[in-house]
C-alpha positions as CSV (number, residue, x, y, z in Angstrom):
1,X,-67.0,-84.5,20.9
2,X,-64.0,-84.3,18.4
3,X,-63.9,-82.2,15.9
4,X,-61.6,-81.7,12.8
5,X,-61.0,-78.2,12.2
6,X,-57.8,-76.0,10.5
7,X,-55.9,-74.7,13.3
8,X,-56.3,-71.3,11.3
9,X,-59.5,-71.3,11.6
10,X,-59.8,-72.1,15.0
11,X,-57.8,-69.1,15.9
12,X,-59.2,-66.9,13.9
13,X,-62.9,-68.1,15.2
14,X,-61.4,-67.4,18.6
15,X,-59.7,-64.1,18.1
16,X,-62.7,-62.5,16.8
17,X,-64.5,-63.8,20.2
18,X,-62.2,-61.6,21.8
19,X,-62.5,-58.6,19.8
20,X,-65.9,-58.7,19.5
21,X,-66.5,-59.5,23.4
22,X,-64.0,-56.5,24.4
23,X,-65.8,-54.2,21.9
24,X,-69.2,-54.0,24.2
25,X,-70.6,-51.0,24.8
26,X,-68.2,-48.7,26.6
27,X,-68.9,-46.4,29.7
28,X,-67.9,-42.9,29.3
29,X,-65.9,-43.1,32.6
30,X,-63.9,-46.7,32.9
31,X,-60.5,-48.0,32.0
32,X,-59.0,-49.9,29.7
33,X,-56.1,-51.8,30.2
34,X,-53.9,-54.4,28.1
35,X,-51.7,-57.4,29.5
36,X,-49.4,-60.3,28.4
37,X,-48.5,-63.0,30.4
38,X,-46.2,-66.0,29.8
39,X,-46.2,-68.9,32.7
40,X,-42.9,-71.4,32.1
41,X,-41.6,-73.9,34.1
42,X,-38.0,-72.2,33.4
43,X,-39.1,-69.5,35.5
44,X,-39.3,-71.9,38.4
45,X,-36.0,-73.8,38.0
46,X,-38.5,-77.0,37.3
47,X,-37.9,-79.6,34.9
48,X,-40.5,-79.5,31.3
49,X,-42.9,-82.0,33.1
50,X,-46.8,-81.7,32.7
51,X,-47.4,-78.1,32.6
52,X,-45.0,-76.9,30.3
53,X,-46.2,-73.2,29.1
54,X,-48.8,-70.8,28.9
55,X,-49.5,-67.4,27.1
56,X,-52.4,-65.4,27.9
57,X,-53.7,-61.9,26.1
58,X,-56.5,-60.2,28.4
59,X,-58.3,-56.7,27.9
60,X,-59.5,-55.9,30.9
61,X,-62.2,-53.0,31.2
62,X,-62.4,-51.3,34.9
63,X,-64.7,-48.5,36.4
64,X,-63.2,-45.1,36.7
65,X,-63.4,-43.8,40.1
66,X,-66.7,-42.0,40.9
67,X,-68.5,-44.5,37.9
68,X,-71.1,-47.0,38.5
69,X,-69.1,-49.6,36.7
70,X,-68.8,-51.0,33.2
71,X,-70.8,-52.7,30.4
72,X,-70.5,-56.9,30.5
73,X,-68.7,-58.3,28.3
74,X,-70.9,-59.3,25.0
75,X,-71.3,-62.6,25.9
76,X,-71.9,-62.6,29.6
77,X,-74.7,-59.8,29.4
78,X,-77.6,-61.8,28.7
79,X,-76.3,-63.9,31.7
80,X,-75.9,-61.2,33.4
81,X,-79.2,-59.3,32.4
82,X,-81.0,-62.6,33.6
83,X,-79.2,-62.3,36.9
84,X,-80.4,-58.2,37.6
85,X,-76.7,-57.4,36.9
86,X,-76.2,-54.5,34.6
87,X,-72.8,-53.4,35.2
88,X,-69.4,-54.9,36.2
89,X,-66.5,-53.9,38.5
90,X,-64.2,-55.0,36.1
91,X,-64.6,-57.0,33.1
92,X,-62.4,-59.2,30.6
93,X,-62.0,-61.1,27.8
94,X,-58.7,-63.3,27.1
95,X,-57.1,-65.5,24.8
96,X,-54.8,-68.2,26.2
97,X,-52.5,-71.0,25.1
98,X,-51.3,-73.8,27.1
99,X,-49.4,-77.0,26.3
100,X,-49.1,-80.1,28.4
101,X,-45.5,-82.0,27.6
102,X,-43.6,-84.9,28.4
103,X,-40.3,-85.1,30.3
104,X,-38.5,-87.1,27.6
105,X,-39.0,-84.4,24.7
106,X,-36.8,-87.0,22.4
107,X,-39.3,-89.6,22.4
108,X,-41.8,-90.1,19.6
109,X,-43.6,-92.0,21.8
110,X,-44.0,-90.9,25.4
111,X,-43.5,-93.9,28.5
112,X,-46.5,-94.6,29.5
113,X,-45.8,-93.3,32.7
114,X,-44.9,-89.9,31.7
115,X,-47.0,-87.0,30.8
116,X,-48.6,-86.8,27.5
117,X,-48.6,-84.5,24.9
118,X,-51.9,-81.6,25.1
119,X,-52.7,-78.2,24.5
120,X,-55.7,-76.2,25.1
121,X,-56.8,-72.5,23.0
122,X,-59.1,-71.3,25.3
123,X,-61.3,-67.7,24.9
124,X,-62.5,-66.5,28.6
125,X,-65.6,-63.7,28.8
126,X,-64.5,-62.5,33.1
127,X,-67.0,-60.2,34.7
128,X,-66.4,-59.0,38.5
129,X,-68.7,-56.8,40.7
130,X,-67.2,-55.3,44.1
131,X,-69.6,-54.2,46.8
132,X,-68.0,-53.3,49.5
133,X,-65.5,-55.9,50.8
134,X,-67.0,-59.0,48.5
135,X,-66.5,-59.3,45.3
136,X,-68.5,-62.1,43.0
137,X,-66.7,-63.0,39.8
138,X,-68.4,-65.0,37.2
139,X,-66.8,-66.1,33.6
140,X,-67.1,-68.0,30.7
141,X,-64.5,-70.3,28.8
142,X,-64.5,-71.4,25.4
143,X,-61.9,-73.2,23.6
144,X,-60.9,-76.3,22.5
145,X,-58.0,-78.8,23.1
146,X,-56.4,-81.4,20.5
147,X,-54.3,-80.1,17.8
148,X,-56.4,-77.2,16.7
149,X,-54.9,-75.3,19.8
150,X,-51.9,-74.7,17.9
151,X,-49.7,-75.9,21.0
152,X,-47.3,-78.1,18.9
153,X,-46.9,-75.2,16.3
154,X,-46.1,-72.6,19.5
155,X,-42.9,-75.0,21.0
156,X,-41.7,-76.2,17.9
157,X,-41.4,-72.9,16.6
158,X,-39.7,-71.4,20.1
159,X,-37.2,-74.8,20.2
160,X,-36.5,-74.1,17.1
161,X,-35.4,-70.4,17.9
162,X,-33.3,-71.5,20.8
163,X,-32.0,-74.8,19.6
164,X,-33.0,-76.2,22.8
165,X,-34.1,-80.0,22.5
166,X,-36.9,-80.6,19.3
167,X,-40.3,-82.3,20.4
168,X,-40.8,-85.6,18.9
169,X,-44.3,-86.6,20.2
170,X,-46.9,-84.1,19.3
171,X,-48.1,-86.7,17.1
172,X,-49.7,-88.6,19.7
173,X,-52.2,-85.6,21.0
174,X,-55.3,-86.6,21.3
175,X,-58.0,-85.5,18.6
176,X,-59.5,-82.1,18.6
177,X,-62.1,-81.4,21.3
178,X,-64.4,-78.7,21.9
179,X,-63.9,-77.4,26.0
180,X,-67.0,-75.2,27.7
181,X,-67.1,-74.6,31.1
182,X,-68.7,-71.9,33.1
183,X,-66.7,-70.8,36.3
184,X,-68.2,-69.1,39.3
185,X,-66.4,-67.1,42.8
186,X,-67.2,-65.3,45.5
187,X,-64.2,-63.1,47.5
188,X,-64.1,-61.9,50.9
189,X,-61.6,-59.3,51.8
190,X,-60.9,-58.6,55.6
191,X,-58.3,-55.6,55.9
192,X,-55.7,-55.5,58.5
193,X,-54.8,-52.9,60.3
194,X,-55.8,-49.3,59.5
195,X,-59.1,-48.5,58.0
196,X,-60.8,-50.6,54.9
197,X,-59.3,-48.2,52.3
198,X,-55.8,-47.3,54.3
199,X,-55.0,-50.6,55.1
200,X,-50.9,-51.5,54.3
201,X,-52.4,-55.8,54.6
202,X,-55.3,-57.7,54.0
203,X,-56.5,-61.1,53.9
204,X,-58.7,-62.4,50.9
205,X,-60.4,-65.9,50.9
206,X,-62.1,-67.1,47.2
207,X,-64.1,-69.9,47.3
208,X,-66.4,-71.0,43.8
209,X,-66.3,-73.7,41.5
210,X,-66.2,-74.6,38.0
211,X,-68.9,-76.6,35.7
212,X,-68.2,-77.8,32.3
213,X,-68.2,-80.8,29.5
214,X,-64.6,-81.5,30.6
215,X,-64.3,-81.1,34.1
216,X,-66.5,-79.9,37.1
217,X,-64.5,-79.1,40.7
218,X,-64.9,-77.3,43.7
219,X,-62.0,-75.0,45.2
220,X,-61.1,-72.2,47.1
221,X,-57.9,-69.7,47.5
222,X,-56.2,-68.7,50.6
223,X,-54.1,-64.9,50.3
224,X,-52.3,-62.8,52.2
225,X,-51.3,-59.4,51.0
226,X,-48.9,-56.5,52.1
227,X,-48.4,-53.3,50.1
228,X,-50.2,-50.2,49.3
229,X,-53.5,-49.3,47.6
230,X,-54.7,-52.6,48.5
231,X,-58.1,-51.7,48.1
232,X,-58.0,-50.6,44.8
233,X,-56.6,-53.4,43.4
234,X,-59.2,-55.8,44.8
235,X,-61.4,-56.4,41.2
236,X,-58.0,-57.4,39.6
237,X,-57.8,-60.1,42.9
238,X,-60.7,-61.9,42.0
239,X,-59.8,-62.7,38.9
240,X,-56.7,-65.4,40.7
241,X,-57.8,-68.8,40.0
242,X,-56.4,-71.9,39.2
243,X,-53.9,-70.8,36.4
244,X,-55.9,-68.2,35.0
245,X,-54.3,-64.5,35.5
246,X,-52.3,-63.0,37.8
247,X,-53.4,-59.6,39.7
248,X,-52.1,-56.1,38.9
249,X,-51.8,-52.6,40.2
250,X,-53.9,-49.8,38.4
251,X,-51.8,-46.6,39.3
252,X,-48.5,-46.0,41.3
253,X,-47.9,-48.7,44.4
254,X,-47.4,-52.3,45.2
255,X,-48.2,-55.5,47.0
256,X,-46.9,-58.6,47.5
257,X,-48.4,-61.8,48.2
258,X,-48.9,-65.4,49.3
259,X,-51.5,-67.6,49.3
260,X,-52.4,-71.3,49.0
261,X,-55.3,-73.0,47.0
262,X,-57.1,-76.7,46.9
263,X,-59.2,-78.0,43.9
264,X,-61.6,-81.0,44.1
265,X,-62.6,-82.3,40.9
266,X,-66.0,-83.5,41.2
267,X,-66.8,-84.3,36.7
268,X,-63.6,-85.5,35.2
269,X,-63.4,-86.3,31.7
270,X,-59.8,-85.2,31.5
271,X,-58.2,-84.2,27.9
272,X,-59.6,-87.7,26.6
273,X,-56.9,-90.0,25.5
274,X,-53.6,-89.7,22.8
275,X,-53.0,-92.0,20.0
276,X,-51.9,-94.8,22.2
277,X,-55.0,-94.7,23.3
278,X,-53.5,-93.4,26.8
279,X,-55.8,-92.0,29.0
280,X,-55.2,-88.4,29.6
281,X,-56.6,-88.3,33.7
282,X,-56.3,-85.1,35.7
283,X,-55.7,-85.2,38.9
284,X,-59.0,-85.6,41.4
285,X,-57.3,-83.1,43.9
286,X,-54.8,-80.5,43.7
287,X,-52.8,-77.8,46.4
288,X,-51.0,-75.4,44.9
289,X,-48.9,-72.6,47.0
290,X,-48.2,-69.4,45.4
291,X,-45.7,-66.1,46.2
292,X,-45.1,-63.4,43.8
293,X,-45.2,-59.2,43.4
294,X,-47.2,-56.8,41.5
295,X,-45.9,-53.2,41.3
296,X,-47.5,-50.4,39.1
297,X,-45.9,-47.2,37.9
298,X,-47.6,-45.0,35.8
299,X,-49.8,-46.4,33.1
300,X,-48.5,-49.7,33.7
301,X,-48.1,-52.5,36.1
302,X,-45.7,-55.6,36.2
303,X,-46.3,-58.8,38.0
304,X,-44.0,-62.0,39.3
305,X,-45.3,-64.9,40.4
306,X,-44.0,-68.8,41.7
307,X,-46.4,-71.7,41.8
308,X,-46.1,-75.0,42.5
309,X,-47.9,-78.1,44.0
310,X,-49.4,-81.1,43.1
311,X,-49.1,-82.3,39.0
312,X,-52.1,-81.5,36.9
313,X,-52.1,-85.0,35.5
314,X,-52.8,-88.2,37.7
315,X,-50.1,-90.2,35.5
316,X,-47.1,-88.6,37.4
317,X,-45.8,-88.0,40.6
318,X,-43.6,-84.8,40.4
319,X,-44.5,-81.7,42.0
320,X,-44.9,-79.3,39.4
321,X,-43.6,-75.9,39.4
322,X,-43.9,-72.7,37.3
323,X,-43.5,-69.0,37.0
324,X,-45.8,-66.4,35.8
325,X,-45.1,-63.4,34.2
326,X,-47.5,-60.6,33.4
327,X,-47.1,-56.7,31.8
328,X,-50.4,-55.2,31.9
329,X,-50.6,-51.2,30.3
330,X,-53.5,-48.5,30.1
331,X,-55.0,-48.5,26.5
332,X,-56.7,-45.3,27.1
Protein backbone atom coordinates (compact mmCIF):
# COMPACT_ATOMS: atom_id res chain seq x y z
CA UNK A 1 0.00 0.00 0.00
CA UNK A 2 1.77 3.37 -0.77
CA UNK A 3 0.66 6.26 0.31
CA UNK A 4 1.57 10.05 -0.40
CA UNK A 5 1.40 11.91 2.67
CA UNK A 6 3.40 15.36 4.09
CA UNK A 7 6.01 14.19 6.27
CA UNK A 8 4.47 16.87 8.77
CA UNK A 9 1.71 15.34 8.90
CA UNK A 10 2.77 12.02 9.39
CA UNK A 11 4.62 13.06 12.42
CA UNK A 12 2.30 14.94 13.85
CA UNK A 13 -0.51 11.98 13.27
CA UNK A 14 2.10 9.93 15.07
CA UNK A 15 2.99 12.06 17.90
CA UNK A 16 -0.40 12.54 18.98
CA UNK A 17 -0.64 8.50 19.03
CA UNK A 18 1.83 8.77 21.60
CA UNK A 19 0.42 11.34 23.75
CA UNK A 20 -2.85 10.21 23.55
CA UNK A 21 -1.77 6.39 24.26
CA UNK A 22 0.47 7.53 27.38
CA UNK A 23 -2.42 9.70 28.66
CA UNK A 24 -4.72 6.43 29.67
CA UNK A 25 -6.11 6.37 32.75
CA UNK A 26 -3.51 6.57 35.48
CA UNK A 27 -3.28 4.30 38.74
CA UNK A 28 -2.95 6.31 41.84
CA UNK A 29 0.12 4.15 42.80
CA UNK A 30 2.55 3.54 39.48
CA UNK A 31 5.51 5.28 37.94
CA UNK A 32 6.27 7.15 35.30
CA UNK A 33 9.38 7.24 33.69
CA UNK A 34 10.94 9.06 30.44
CA UNK A 35 13.82 7.76 28.15
CA UNK A 36 15.89 8.63 25.00
CA UNK A 37 17.81 6.46 23.18
CA UNK A 38 20.02 6.87 20.12
CA UNK A 39 21.57 3.40 18.42
CA UNK A 40 24.66 4.41 15.79
CA UNK A 41 26.93 2.42 14.18
CA UNK A 42 29.78 5.02 15.42
CA UNK A 43 29.19 3.65 18.70
CA UNK A 44 30.47 0.27 17.49
CA UNK A 45 33.55 1.31 15.59
CA UNK A 46 31.41 -0.09 12.35
CA UNK A 47 31.37 1.34 9.07
CA UNK A 48 27.58 3.37 7.89
CA UNK A 49 26.44 0.04 6.31
CA UNK A 50 22.68 -1.07 6.50
CA UNK A 51 21.59 0.01 9.84
CA UNK A 52 22.77 3.30 10.09
CA UNK A 53 20.70 5.10 13.16
CA UNK A 54 17.92 5.02 15.36
CA UNK A 55 16.15 7.41 17.92
CA UNK A 56 13.63 6.19 20.13
CA UNK A 57 11.34 8.37 22.76
CA UNK A 58 9.31 5.86 25.16
CA UNK A 59 7.05 6.75 28.34
CA UNK A 60 7.04 3.99 30.17
CA UNK A 61 4.25 3.52 33.04
CA UNK A 62 5.30 0.95 35.93
CA UNK A 63 3.32 -0.36 39.12
CA UNK A 64 4.48 1.09 42.33
CA UNK A 65 5.34 -1.41 44.80
CA UNK A 66 2.45 -2.89 46.80
CA UNK A 67 -0.06 -1.91 43.45
CA UNK A 68 -1.85 -4.23 41.33
CA UNK A 69 -0.40 -2.71 38.26
CA UNK A 70 -1.29 -0.12 35.68
CA UNK A 71 -4.00 0.93 33.08
CA UNK A 72 -3.09 -0.44 29.25
CA UNK A 73 -2.11 1.66 27.09
CA UNK A 74 -5.21 3.26 25.03
CA UNK A 75 -4.86 1.24 22.30
CA UNK A 76 -4.02 -2.13 23.67
CA UNK A 77 -6.98 -2.15 26.18
CA UNK A 78 -9.68 -3.35 24.08
CA UNK A 79 -7.05 -6.08 23.18
CA UNK A 80 -6.41 -6.49 26.31
CA UNK A 81 -10.01 -6.32 27.85
CA UNK A 82 -10.84 -9.15 25.14
CA UNK A 83 -7.93 -11.14 26.59
CA UNK A 84 -9.34 -10.89 30.66
CA UNK A 85 -6.35 -8.55 31.16
CA UNK A 86 -7.06 -5.44 33.00
CA UNK A 87 -3.87 -4.19 34.25
CA UNK A 88 -0.18 -4.25 33.15
CA UNK A 89 3.27 -4.70 34.83
CA UNK A 90 4.53 -2.06 32.89
CA UNK A 91 3.32 -0.32 29.97
CA UNK A 92 4.65 1.98 27.00
CA UNK A 93 4.25 3.87 24.21
CA UNK A 94 7.23 5.09 21.81
CA UNK A 95 8.10 6.92 19.02
CA UNK A 96 11.15 5.76 16.91
CA UNK A 97 13.20 6.71 13.86
CA UNK A 98 15.38 4.50 11.89
CA UNK A 99 17.20 4.88 8.65
CA UNK A 100 18.71 2.26 6.44
CA UNK A 101 21.90 3.69 4.34
CA UNK A 102 24.39 2.86 1.93
CA UNK A 103 28.14 2.47 2.34
CA UNK A 104 29.02 4.81 -0.48
CA UNK A 105 27.07 8.00 1.02
CA UNK A 106 28.55 10.02 -2.28
CA UNK A 107 26.65 8.11 -4.73
CA UNK A 108 23.33 9.38 -6.11
CA UNK A 109 22.71 6.11 -7.07
CA UNK A 110 23.66 3.25 -4.76
CA UNK A 111 25.58 -0.17 -6.47
CA UNK A 112 23.30 -2.47 -6.80
CA UNK A 113 25.07 -4.47 -4.44
CA UNK A 114 24.99 -2.14 -1.57
CA UNK A 115 22.44 -1.22 0.84
CA UNK A 116 19.69 1.00 -0.17
CA UNK A 117 18.38 3.95 1.14
CA UNK A 118 15.09 3.46 3.91
CA UNK A 119 13.68 4.69 6.90
CA UNK A 120 10.90 3.76 9.07
CA UNK A 121 8.58 6.27 11.75
CA UNK A 122 7.19 3.76 13.76
CA UNK A 123 4.58 4.41 16.97
CA UNK A 124 4.69 1.22 19.44
CA UNK A 125 1.65 0.72 22.20
CA UNK A 126 4.11 -2.13 24.82
CA UNK A 127 2.16 -3.74 27.62
CA UNK A 128 3.99 -6.32 30.07
CA UNK A 129 2.43 -8.43 32.97
CA UNK A 130 4.86 -10.20 35.51
CA UNK A 131 3.57 -13.08 37.48
CA UNK A 132 5.95 -14.51 39.27
CA UNK A 133 9.07 -15.43 37.34
CA UNK A 134 7.17 -15.16 33.58
CA UNK A 135 6.47 -12.31 32.18
CA UNK A 136 4.11 -12.04 28.74
CA UNK A 137 4.66 -8.89 26.74
CA UNK A 138 2.45 -8.04 24.02
CA UNK A 139 2.63 -4.66 21.66
CA UNK A 140 1.50 -2.89 18.85
CA UNK A 141 3.44 -1.01 15.96
CA UNK A 142 2.30 1.50 13.74
CA UNK A 143 4.24 3.54 11.42
CA UNK A 144 5.11 3.81 8.06
CA UNK A 145 8.37 3.66 5.95
CA UNK A 146 9.16 5.66 2.59
CA UNK A 147 9.89 9.21 2.79
CA UNK A 148 7.23 10.31 5.09
CA UNK A 149 9.50 8.85 8.02
CA UNK A 150 11.48 11.91 7.78
CA UNK A 151 14.77 9.66 7.75
CA UNK A 152 16.47 11.73 4.98
CA UNK A 153 15.55 15.06 6.72
CA UNK A 154 17.10 13.54 10.26
CA UNK A 155 20.89 12.71 8.51
CA UNK A 156 21.02 15.48 6.26
CA UNK A 157 20.38 17.79 8.94
CA UNK A 158 23.07 15.91 11.48
CA UNK A 159 25.78 15.74 8.28
CA UNK A 160 25.20 18.90 7.84
CA UNK A 161 26.02 19.82 11.58
CA UNK A 162 29.23 17.86 11.60
CA UNK A 163 30.40 18.31 8.05
CA UNK A 164 30.79 14.73 7.88
CA UNK A 165 30.19 13.28 4.25
CA UNK A 166 26.48 14.71 2.54
CA UNK A 167 24.00 11.84 1.40
CA UNK A 168 23.39 11.89 -2.15
CA UNK A 169 20.83 9.02 -2.56
CA UNK A 170 17.76 9.57 -0.53
CA UNK A 171 16.14 10.11 -3.73
CA UNK A 172 15.94 6.61 -4.58
CA UNK A 173 13.77 5.46 -1.20
CA UNK A 174 11.12 3.65 -2.04
CA UNK A 175 7.51 5.26 -1.89
CA UNK A 176 5.70 5.78 1.24
CA UNK A 177 4.29 2.66 2.99
CA UNK A 178 2.02 2.11 5.68
CA UNK A 179 3.89 -0.71 8.34
CA UNK A 180 1.38 -2.69 11.07
CA UNK A 181 2.51 -5.41 12.84
CA UNK A 182 1.47 -6.84 16.13
CA UNK A 183 4.34 -8.54 18.26
CA UNK A 184 3.86 -11.09 20.87
CA UNK A 185 6.57 -12.67 24.04
CA UNK A 186 6.68 -14.73 26.67
CA UNK A 187 9.93 -14.55 29.37
CA UNK A 188 11.17 -17.00 31.73
CA UNK A 189 13.45 -15.90 34.39
CA UNK A 190 15.40 -18.68 36.40
CA UNK A 191 17.55 -16.86 39.25
CA UNK A 192 20.90 -18.05 40.23
CA UNK A 193 22.04 -18.32 43.25
CA UNK A 194 20.39 -16.88 46.40
CA UNK A 195 16.70 -16.59 46.62
CA UNK A 196 14.23 -15.27 43.65
CA UNK A 197 14.31 -11.75 44.99
CA UNK A 198 18.13 -11.79 46.45
CA UNK A 199 19.58 -13.20 43.60
CA UNK A 200 23.19 -11.16 42.40
CA UNK A 201 22.44 -13.50 38.52
CA UNK A 202 19.82 -14.76 36.61
CA UNK A 203 19.11 -16.26 33.39
CA UNK A 204 16.12 -14.98 31.13
CA UNK A 205 15.00 -16.88 27.88
CA UNK A 206 12.20 -14.75 25.54
CA UNK A 207 10.75 -16.52 22.93
CA UNK A 208 7.47 -14.87 20.70
CA UNK A 209 7.04 -13.75 17.37
CA UNK A 210 5.89 -10.98 15.25
CA UNK A 211 2.88 -10.77 12.63
CA UNK A 212 2.32 -7.98 10.31
CA UNK A 213 1.68 -6.58 6.51
CA UNK A 214 5.52 -6.34 6.16
CA UNK A 215 7.10 -9.09 7.78
CA UNK A 216 5.99 -12.14 10.04
CA UNK A 217 9.08 -14.16 11.97
CA UNK A 218 9.65 -16.24 14.77
CA UNK A 219 12.57 -15.61 17.44
CA UNK A 220 13.71 -15.91 20.66
CA UNK A 221 16.52 -14.15 23.12
CA UNK A 222 19.09 -15.81 25.07
CA UNK A 223 20.44 -13.42 28.53
CA UNK A 224 22.51 -13.64 31.14
CA UNK A 225 22.58 -11.10 33.88
CA UNK A 226 24.87 -10.15 36.98
CA UNK A 227 24.10 -7.19 39.26
CA UNK A 228 21.79 -6.14 41.83
CA UNK A 229 17.99 -5.74 42.13
CA UNK A 230 17.63 -8.15 39.38
CA UNK A 231 14.27 -8.80 40.15
CA UNK A 232 12.91 -5.58 40.00
CA UNK A 233 14.08 -4.74 36.87
CA UNK A 234 12.57 -7.77 35.15
CA UNK A 235 9.19 -5.79 33.37
CA UNK A 236 11.89 -3.41 31.81
CA UNK A 237 13.67 -7.00 30.40
CA UNK A 238 10.84 -7.99 28.53
CA UNK A 239 10.67 -5.30 26.62
CA UNK A 240 14.52 -6.45 24.72
CA UNK A 241 13.69 -7.45 21.32
CA UNK A 242 15.05 -7.18 18.11
CA UNK A 243 16.12 -3.49 18.05
CA UNK A 244 13.42 -2.19 20.03
CA UNK A 245 14.64 -0.82 23.63
CA UNK A 246 17.16 -1.40 25.79
CA UNK A 247 16.39 -2.38 29.75
CA UNK A 248 16.84 0.04 32.68
CA UNK A 249 17.16 0.15 36.38
CA UNK A 250 14.20 1.82 38.39
CA UNK A 251 16.03 2.90 41.72
CA UNK A 252 19.74 2.70 42.90
CA UNK A 253 21.83 -0.59 41.50
CA UNK A 254 23.10 -2.27 38.35
CA UNK A 255 23.36 -5.17 36.08
CA UNK A 256 25.23 -6.09 33.25
CA UNK A 257 24.47 -8.40 30.57
CA UNK A 258 24.97 -10.72 27.65
CA UNK A 259 22.78 -12.44 25.62
CA UNK A 260 22.35 -13.85 22.03
CA UNK A 261 19.08 -13.78 19.81
CA UNK A 262 17.94 -15.60 16.37
CA UNK A 263 15.02 -14.42 14.12
CA UNK A 264 13.33 -16.45 11.42
CA UNK A 265 11.34 -14.62 9.10
CA UNK A 266 8.48 -16.55 8.09
CA UNK A 267 6.18 -13.33 5.73
CA UNK A 268 8.68 -11.15 4.06
CA UNK A 269 7.61 -8.33 2.08
CA UNK A 270 10.68 -6.42 2.94
CA UNK A 271 10.67 -2.34 2.65
CA UNK A 272 9.31 -2.96 -1.15
CA UNK A 273 11.69 -1.69 -3.73
CA UNK A 274 13.65 1.99 -4.46
CA UNK A 275 13.49 3.92 -7.61
CA UNK A 276 15.68 1.52 -9.41
CA UNK A 277 13.21 -0.58 -8.88
CA UNK A 278 15.72 -2.60 -6.43
CA UNK A 279 14.28 -4.94 -4.28
CA UNK A 280 14.63 -4.01 -0.79
CA UNK A 281 14.90 -7.98 0.78
CA UNK A 282 15.50 -8.50 4.53
CA UNK A 283 17.29 -11.07 5.49
CA UNK A 284 15.19 -14.64 6.12
CA UNK A 285 17.43 -15.28 9.33
CA UNK A 286 19.32 -13.30 11.59
CA UNK A 287 21.86 -13.88 15.09
CA UNK A 288 22.62 -11.11 16.79
CA UNK A 289 24.95 -11.09 20.01
CA UNK A 290 24.60 -8.39 22.47
CA UNK A 291 26.76 -6.98 25.82
CA UNK A 292 26.06 -3.79 27.46
CA UNK A 293 25.23 -2.09 31.30
CA UNK A 294 22.37 -0.51 32.85
CA UNK A 295 23.04 1.35 36.15
CA UNK A 296 20.40 3.54 37.99
CA UNK A 297 21.03 6.29 40.49
CA UNK A 298 18.34 8.08 41.84
CA UNK A 299 15.54 9.04 39.67
CA UNK A 300 17.31 8.01 36.78
CA UNK A 301 19.01 5.21 34.94
CA UNK A 302 21.58 5.04 32.06
CA UNK A 303 22.15 2.14 29.71
CA UNK A 304 25.14 0.94 27.16
CA UNK A 305 24.78 -1.51 24.87
CA UNK A 306 26.94 -3.35 21.70
CA UNK A 307 25.18 -5.37 19.05
CA UNK A 308 26.10 -6.92 16.22
CA UNK A 309 25.40 -9.98 13.83
CA UNK A 310 24.13 -10.79 10.77
CA UNK A 311 23.01 -7.53 8.19
CA UNK A 312 19.37 -6.70 8.18
CA UNK A 313 19.27 -6.61 4.47
CA UNK A 314 19.87 -9.85 2.27
CA UNK A 315 21.77 -7.63 -0.42
CA UNK A 316 24.97 -7.45 1.71
CA UNK A 317 27.35 -9.55 3.36
CA UNK A 318 28.91 -7.39 6.27
CA UNK A 319 28.25 -8.15 9.75
CA UNK A 320 26.60 -5.21 11.09
CA UNK A 321 27.40 -3.62 14.25
CA UNK A 322 25.92 -0.85 16.48
CA UNK A 323 25.68 0.78 19.77
CA UNK A 324 22.78 1.79 21.85
CA UNK A 325 22.43 4.36 24.11
CA UNK A 326 19.51 5.06 26.40
CA UNK A 327 18.80 7.85 29.56
CA UNK A 328 15.66 6.95 31.05
CA UNK A 329 14.40 9.54 34.16
CA UNK A 330 11.29 9.45 36.68
CA UNK A 331 8.55 12.00 35.37
CA UNK A 332 6.80 11.82 38.61
Amino acid sequence: MELNLPRQRTLAVLLAFLIGSGAALRAAAEETHYAAALQNHVFAGSKQDGYTNGLFFTQVRTASAGADGVEPTALLKPVLGWLGVSRSTLAAASLRQIMITPRELERSVPAPTDTPYAGALVFRSTHVKVQGETADMLALDLGVTGPASGAEKVQRWIHNTNDATKPQGWDTQGPTRVLVGIEGYRAWRSPLGGSAGAANADFVALAGGVLGNRESWLGGTLLLRYGTDLAGSFPSLARVSGRTSDPFVRGDGWFAFAGLSADRRLGNRGLGSDARNHSIELRKSQVFPMLGIAYGWGNASLTFSLHGGTPLIESVENRQNYGSITYTWRGD
